[in-house]
C-alpha positions in Angstrom: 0.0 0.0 0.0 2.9 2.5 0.8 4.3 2.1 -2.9 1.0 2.7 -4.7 0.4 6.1 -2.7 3.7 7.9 -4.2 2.3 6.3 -7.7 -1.7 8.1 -7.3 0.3 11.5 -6.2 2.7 11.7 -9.3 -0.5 10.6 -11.6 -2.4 13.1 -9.6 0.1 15.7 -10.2 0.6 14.8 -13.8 -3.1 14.6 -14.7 -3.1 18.5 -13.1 -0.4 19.8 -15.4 -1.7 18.7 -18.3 -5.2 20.5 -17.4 -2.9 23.2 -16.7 -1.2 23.3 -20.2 -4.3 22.8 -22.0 -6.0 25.4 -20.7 -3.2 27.7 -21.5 -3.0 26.4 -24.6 -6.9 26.8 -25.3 -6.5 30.7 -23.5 -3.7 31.5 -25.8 -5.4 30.4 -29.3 -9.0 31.8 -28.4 -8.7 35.4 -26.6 -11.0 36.2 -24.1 -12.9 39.6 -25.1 -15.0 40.3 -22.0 -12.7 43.0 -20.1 -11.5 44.9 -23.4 -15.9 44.8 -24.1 -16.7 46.0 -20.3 -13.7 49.0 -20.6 -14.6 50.2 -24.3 -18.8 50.1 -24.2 -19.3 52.7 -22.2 -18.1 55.0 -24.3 -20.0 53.6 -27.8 -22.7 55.0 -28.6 -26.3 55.1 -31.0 -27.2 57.2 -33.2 -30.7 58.5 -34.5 -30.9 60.6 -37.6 -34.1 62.0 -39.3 -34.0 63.1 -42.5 -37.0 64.5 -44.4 -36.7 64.3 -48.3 -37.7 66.5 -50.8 -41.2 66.4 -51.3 -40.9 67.7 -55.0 -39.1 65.0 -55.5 -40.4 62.2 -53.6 -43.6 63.2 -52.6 -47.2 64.8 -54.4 -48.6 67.9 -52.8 -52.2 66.6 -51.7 -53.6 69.7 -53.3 -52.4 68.8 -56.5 -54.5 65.6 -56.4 -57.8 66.3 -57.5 -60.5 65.4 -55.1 -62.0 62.3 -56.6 -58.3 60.6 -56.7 -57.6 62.1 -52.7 -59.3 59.0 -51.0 -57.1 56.3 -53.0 -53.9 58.8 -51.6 -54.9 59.0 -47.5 -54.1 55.2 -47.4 -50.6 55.5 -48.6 -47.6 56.2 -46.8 -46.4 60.3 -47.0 -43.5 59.8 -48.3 -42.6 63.2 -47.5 -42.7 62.2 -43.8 -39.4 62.3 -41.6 -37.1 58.8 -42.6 -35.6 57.8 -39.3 -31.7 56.4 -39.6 -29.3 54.8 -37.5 -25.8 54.0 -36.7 -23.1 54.0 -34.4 -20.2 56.2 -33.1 -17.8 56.3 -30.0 -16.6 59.4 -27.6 -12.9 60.5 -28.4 -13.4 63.6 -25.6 -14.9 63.7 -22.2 -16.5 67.1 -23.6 -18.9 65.3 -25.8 -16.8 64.5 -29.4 -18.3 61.6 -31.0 -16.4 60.1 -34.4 -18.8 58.5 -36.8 -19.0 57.6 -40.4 -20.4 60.5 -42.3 -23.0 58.8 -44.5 -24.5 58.3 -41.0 -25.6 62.0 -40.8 -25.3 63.2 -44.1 -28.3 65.6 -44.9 -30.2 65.2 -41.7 -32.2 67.2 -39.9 -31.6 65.7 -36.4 -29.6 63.7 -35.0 -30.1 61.9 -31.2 -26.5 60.3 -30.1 -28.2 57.6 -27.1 -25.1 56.8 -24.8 -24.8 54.0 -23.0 -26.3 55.0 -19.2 -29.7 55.3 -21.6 -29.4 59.0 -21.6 -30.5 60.7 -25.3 -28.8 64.1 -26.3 -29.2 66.1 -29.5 -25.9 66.4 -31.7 -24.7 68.9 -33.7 -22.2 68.3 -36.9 -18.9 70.1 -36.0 -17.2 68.7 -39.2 -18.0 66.2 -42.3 -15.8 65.0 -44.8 -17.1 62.5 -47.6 -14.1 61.2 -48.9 -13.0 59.4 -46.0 -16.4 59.0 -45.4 -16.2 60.4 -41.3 -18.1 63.1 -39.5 -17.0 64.7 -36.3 -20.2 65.4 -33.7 -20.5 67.2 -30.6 -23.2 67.1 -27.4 -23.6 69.2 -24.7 -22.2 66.8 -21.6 -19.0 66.9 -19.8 -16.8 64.1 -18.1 -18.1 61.3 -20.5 -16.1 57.7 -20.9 -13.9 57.4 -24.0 -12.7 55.1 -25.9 -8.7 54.5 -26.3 -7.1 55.6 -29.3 -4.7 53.1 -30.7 -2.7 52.4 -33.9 -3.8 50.8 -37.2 -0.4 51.4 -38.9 1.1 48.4 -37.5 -2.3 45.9 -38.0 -1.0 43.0 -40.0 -3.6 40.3 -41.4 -4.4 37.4 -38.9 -4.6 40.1 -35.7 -8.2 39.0 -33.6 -10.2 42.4 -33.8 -13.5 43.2 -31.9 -16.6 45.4 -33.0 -19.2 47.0 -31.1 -21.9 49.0 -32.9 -25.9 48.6 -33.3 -26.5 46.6 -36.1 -30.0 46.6 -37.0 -30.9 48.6 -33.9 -29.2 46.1 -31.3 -26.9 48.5 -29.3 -24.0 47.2 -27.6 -23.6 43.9 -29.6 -20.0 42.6 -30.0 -18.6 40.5 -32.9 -15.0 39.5 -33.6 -12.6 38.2 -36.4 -9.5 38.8 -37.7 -8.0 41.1 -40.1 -7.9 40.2 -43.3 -5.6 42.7 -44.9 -4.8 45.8 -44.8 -4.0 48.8 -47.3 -7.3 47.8 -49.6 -8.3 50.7 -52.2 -12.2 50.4 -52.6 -14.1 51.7 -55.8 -16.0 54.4 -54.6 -15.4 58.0 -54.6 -13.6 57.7 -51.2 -11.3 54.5 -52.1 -8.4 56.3 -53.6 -8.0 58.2 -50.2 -8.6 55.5 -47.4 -6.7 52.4 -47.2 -9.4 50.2 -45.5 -8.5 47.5 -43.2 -10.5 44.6 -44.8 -11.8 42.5 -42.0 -13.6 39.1 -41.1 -15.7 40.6 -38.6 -19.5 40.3 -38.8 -20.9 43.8 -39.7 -24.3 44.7 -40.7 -26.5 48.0 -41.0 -26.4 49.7 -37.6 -22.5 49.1 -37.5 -21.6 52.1 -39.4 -19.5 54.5 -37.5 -18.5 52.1 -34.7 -14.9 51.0 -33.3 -13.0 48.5 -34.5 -10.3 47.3 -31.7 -7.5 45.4 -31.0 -6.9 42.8 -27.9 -6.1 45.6 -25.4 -9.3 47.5 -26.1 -7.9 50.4 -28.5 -9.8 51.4 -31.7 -7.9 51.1 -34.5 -10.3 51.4 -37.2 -14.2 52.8 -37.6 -16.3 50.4 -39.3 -17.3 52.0 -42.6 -18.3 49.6 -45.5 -19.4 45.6 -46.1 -19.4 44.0 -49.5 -22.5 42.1 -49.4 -24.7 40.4 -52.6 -27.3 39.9 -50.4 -27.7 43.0 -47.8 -26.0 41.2 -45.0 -22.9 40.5 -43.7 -20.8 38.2 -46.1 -17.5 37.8 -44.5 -16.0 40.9 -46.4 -15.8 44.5 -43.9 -13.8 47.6 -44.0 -12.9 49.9 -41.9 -10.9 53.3 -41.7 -7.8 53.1 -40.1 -8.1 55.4 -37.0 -4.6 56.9 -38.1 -6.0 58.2 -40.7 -9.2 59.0 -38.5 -7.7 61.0 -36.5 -5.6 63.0 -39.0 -9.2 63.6 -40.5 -10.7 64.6 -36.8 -7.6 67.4 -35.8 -8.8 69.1 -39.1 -12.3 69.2 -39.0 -12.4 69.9 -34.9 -9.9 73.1 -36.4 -11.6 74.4 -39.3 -14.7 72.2 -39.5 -13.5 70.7 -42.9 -10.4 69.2 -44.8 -7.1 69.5 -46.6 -4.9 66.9 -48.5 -2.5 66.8 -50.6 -1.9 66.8 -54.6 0.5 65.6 -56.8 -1.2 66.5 -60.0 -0.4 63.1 -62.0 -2.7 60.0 -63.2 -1.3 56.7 -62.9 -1.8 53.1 -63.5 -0.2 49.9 -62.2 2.1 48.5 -63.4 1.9 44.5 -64.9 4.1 42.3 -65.8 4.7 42.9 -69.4 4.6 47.0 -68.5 7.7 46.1 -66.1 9.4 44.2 -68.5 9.5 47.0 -71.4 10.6 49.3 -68.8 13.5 47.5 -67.7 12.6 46.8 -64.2 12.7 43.4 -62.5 9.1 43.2 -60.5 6.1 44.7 -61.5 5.8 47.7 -58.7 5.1 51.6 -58.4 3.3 53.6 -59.8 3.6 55.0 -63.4 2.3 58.2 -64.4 0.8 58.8 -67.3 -0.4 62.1 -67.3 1.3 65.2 -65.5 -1.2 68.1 -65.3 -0.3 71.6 -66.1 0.4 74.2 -63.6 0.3 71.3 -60.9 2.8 70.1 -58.1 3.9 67.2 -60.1 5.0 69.5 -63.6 7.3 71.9 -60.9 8.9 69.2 -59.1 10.1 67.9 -62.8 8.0 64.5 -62.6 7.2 63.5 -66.5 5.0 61.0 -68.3 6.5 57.5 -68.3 8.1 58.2 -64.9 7.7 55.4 -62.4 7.3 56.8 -59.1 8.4 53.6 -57.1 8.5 55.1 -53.1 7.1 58.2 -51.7 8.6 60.0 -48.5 10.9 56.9 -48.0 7.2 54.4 -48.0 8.1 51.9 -51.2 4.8 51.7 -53.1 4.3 48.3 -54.6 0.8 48.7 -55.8 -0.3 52.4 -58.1 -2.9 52.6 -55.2 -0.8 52.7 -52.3 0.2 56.6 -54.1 -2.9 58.1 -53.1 -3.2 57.2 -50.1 -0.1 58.9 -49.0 -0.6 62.2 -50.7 -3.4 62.4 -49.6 -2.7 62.3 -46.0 0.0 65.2 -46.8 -0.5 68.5 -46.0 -0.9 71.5 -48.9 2.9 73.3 -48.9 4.4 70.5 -47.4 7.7 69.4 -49.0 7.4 65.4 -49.9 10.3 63.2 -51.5 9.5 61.0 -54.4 11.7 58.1 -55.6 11.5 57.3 -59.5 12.9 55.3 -62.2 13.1 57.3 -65.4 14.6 55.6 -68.2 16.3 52.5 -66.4 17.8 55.0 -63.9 16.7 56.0 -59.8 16.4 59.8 -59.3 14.8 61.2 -56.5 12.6 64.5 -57.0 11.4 66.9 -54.1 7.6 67.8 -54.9 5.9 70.9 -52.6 2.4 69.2 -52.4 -0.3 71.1 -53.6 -4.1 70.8 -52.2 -6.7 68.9 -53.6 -9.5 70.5 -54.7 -13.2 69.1 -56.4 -11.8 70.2 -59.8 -9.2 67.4 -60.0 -12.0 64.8 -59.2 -14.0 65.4 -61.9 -13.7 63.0 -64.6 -12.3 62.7 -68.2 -15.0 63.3 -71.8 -15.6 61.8 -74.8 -13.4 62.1 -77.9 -14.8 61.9 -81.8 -13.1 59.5 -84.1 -10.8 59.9 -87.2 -9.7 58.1 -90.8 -7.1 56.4 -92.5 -3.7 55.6 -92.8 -1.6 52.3 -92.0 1.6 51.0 -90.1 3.5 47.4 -88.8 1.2 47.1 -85.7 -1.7 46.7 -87.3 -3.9 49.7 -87.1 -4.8 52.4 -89.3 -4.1 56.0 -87.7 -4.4 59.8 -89.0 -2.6 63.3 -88.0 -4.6 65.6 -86.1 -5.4 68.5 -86.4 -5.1 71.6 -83.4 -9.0 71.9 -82.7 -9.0 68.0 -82.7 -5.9 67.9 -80.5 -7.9 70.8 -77.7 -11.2 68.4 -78.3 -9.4 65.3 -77.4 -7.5 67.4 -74.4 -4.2 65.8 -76.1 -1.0 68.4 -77.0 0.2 65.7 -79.0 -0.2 62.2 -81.0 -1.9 60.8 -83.3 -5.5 58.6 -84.0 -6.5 55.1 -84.0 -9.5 55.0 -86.8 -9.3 51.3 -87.2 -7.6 48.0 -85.6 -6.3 44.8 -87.4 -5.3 41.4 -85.9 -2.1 42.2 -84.4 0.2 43.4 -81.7 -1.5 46.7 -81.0 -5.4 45.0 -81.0 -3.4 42.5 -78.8 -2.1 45.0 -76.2 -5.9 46.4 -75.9 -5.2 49.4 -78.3 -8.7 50.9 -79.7 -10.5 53.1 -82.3 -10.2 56.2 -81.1 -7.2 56.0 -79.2 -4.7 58.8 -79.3 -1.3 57.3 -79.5 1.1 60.3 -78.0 4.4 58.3 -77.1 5.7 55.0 -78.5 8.6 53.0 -76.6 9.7 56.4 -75.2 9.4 58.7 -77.9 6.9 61.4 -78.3 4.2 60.6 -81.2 4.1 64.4 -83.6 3.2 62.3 -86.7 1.8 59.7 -88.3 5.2 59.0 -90.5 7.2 59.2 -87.2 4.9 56.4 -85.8 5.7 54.6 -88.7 9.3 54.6 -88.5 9.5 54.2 -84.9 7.6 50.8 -85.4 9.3 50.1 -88.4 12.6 49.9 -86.7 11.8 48.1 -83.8 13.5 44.6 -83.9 11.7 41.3 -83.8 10.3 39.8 -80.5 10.3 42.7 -78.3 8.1 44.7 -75.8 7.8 48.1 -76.1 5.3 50.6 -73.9 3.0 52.6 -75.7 1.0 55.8 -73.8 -2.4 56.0 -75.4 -5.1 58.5 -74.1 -8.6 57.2 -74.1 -11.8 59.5 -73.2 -9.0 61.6 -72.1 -7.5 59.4 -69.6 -3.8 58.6 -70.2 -2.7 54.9 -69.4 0.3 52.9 -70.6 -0.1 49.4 -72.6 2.9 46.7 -73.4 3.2 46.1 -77.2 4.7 43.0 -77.7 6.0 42.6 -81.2 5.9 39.3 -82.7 8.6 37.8 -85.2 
């Protein structure tokens, strides 16, 4: 009996370490959220809007009904009658400074901010800003919770993130996932300006305008966006980094509204076969292919054809990292931008400019033109000056018709206005001619074409 005792205490104590390492192992692979919810809730909050739309647009006038119709009209919703709204949005200041997303308030008449303790105050918009989609609100209380401010520029993909918003009118409810990347350009209006953090986490209508956080309770993103097919939550979310958030906030609590920066260029991406006729060894940066007049871009030196490959020392890999960092520079600040021009790295100091709505607007139509014929298999024509300030081109020549063949293969169109071939500016329709003439067999050669008066780049491979 003495020798089995020593063997029930060992199995005893063994059996408790392994319960032991299993439940460390099972803490450490599933988080536990409950004290991060309990320190962050308090200070997340619902919000009410009421908008009332335009009656001469979505409503009749009753008197403008004649009577006999009037009775068939009472039983039908007004649908000039207030449209309730709702949303989310968390306190940044003990004085009463809510964040939220700004399609959230946009265009209404009142807005009721319900904080957690139940209480309802009226809110007043301090600042909006559509492209990064935030709004900045303000009620009259003092010594309110707030949330933490954290970091989003160091989120990288597989990082457990927590939401709390009021989806469908549930306040307080708490969902969590991972991130799923980070840096993503969206294609809206605003998805050239905020690199969303794409997300796992279940978000639905209500959620707008809420915090996104990390594991120690600090927002790093406001929920903003959901690609759905069906209305609902379908795995896909985004959300605004709070770095940029906040950057957006200092401005519009200063001045109500916002500044950013402009280079003055369009660009494109750059593929594979782009990288290869330019001589570089990965497809990466960002290549301009149109430098605006009188702009930021045209001082600084930058021309078409330029690859602008890192901006302020930040390497840009994809064309659509670029706007994202302008944009978040300030007008008259002094930015450095890395290129490769012609094989070779320069590096060009640019005084940002400031974006205005002008430089969002976007490109026309162009008219077509007639004959003439070359190697690449299209038939093109000279143009004239008035064509030239109809087309917005100051140089180049017309596509009037495409053949089988290298150009129709690298995407070339009727109607395209071919200024620059494999490095050379286009004047002519014989100089295009010799250019491609001369090229030698099995080669690829970048061509700038502009198309409804957007410039872009194409690789011309040319066969044997």
């Amino acid at each position: 009996m003495n020798k089995i005792l020593p063997i029930k205490i060992f199995a005893s104590l063994l059996l408790s370490l392994f319960s032991l390492i299993l439940s460390c192992s099972v803490q450490g692979k599933y988080p536990e959220f409950t004290e991060l919810v309990e320190k962050s809730s308090p200070a997340v909050v619902n919000i009410r809007t009421t908008r009332v739309p335009d009656s001469n647009v979505d409503g009749l006038d009753e008197q403008d009904v004649p009577e006999i119709f009037r009775r068939f009209f009472r039983e039908m919703p007004d649908r000039r009658q207030p449209r309730p709204g709702a949303g989310s949005g968390f306190i940044i200041d003990s004085d009463g400074y809510i964040l939220t997303n700004n399609h959230v308030v946009d265009g209404a008449q009142e807005i009721v901010v319900a904080l957690s303790d139940r209480r309802e105050r009226e809110a007043k918009i301090i600042g909006q800003d559509a492209l990064s989609d935030l709004a900045l609100l303000k009620i009259e209380e003092k010594g309110l919770p707030t949330v933490e401010i954290g970091q989003s520029e160091s989120l990288k993909p597989g990082q457990w993130v927590v939401a709390i918003g009021s989806p469908f009118g549930f306040e307080h409810s708490v969902t969590a996932g991972i991130v799923s990347a980070t840096g993503r350009s969206l294609p809206e209006n605003n998805g050239n300006y905020v690199p969303f953090i794409q997300t796992d986490v279940a978000i639905n209508p209500g959620n707008s305008g809420g915090p996104l956080l990390d594991l120690d309770g600090k927002v790093v993103g406001i929920n903003s966006q959901i690609f759905t097919r069906s209305g609902g939550f379908m795995g896909l979310s985004f959300a605004i980094p709070v770095d940029v958030a906040m950057e957006v906030t200092a401005q519009l609590k200063e001045k109500g509204s916002v500044s950013r920066g402009w280079l003055g260029v369009l660009i494109q991406r750059v593929d594979r076969d782009l990288a290869e006729s330019f001589g570089l060894d990965r497809p990466s940066g960002a290549l301009v292919t149109q430098v605006f007049a009188d702009s930021p871009a045209e001082a600084s030196g930058l021309r078409e054809g330029d690859i602008i490959i890192s901006f302020n020392g930040k390497m840009i890999d994809l064309s659509s990292d670029l706007p994202h960092m302008v944009g978040r520079i300030r007008a008259e600040s002094e930015a450095e931008v890395e290129i490769v021009r012609n094989g070779d790295r320069q590096t060009l100091k640019v005084v940002i400019g400031k974006l205005d709505d002008d430089e969002l607007a976007g490109p026309r139509t162009p008219s077509p033109a007639a004959a003439n014929g070359n190697r690449i298999g299209i038939n093109i024509e000279n143009l004239e000056d008035s064509e030239k300030r109809q087309l917005g081109v100051e140089r180049g020549v017309i596509v009037s018709r495409t053949f089988a063949g290298a150009a129709r293969d690298a995407g070339i169109q009727r109607g395209d206005v071919i200024t620059d071939f494999d490095g050379e500016s286009v004047t002519s329709v014989d100089q295009l001619d010799r250019l491609a003439d001369a090229l030698p067999a099995d080669i690829t050669v970048h061509v700038r074409i502009v198309r409804n008066k957007r410039p872009q780049y194409l690789a011309l491979k040319i066969g044997s």
